[in-house]
N, C-alpha and C positions, 0 to 999 in steps of 0.2 A: 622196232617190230616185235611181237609178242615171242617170245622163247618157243621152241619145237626140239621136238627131242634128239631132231639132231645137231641140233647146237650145244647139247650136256657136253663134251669136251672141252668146249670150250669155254663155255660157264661156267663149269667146275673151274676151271685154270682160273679165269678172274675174281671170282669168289672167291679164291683162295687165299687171295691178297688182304681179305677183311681179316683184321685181327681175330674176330671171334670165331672164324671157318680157320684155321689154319690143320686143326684135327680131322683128317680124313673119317673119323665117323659120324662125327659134327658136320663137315659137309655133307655127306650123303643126305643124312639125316635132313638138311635143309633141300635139297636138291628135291628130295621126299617131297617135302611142305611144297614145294612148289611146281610138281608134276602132280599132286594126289590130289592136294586144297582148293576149291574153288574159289577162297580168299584170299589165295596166293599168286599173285599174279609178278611174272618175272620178263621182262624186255632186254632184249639184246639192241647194242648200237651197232649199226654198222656203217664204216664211210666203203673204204675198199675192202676190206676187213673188217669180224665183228672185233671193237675195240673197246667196248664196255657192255656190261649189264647193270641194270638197276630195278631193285624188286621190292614188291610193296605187300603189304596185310591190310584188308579191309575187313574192322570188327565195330560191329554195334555202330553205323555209319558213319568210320572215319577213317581216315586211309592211314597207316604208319608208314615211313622209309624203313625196308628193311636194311638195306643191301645197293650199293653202290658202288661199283668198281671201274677203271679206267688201265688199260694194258700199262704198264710202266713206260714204256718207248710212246707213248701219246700223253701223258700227261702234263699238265702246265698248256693245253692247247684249246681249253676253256669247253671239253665235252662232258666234264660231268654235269656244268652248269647246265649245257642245253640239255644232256639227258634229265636233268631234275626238272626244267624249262616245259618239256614236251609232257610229261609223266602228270606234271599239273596240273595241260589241257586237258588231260584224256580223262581225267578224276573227276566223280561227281561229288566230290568234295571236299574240303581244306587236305593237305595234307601235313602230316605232322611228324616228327624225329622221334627215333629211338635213339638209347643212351650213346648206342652206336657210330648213330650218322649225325647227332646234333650238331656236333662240330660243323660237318660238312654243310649243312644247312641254312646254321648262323655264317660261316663265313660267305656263303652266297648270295645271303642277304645283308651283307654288310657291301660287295660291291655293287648291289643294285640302287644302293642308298645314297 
């Protein structure tokens, strides 16, 4: 589901966990980009609980991953995968890694393969 601002506590909390937001002014600052930018688009998972976000940049028609996180007590339970799975459908177009998330991306495509 699309982020709303009153989900910020608890996106900030998962964001947190990316290596490069670990800096609370860093995060803000990203939090920024994605309450301010219309090419920042940030989704929350929720099953019972929101238990991940995953957020995207669309520049010059092409979407980057920005941002992917999964709560630590959920992972290993195969939602980032669908959160990247879903984020795909909803793209009008390819989507593609930062330096970031590339890892996460090729390892998702490696067990799709």
């Amino acid at each position: 589901m699309p982020y709303k601002k009153s989900h910020q506590k608890i996106a900030m909390g998962l964001l947190s966990f990316m290596p490069t937001e670990k800096d609370l002014k860093r995060l803000r600052q990203t939090m920024d980009l994605y309450e301010e930018s219309s090419n920042w688009k940030l989704y929350v998972w929720e099953e019972i609980d929101i238990v991940g976000v995953i957020g995207v940049s669309i520049e010059n028609g092409d979407a980057y991953l920005q941002h992917i996180s999964v709560n630590p007590s959920h992972r290993k339970e195969g939602i980032g995968k669908k959160m990247l799975e879903q984020l795909k459908l909803m793209l009008p177009c390819d989507l593609k890694p930062t330096v970031s998330t590339k890892t996460f991306m090729l390892a998702c495509e490696e067990e799709e393969s």
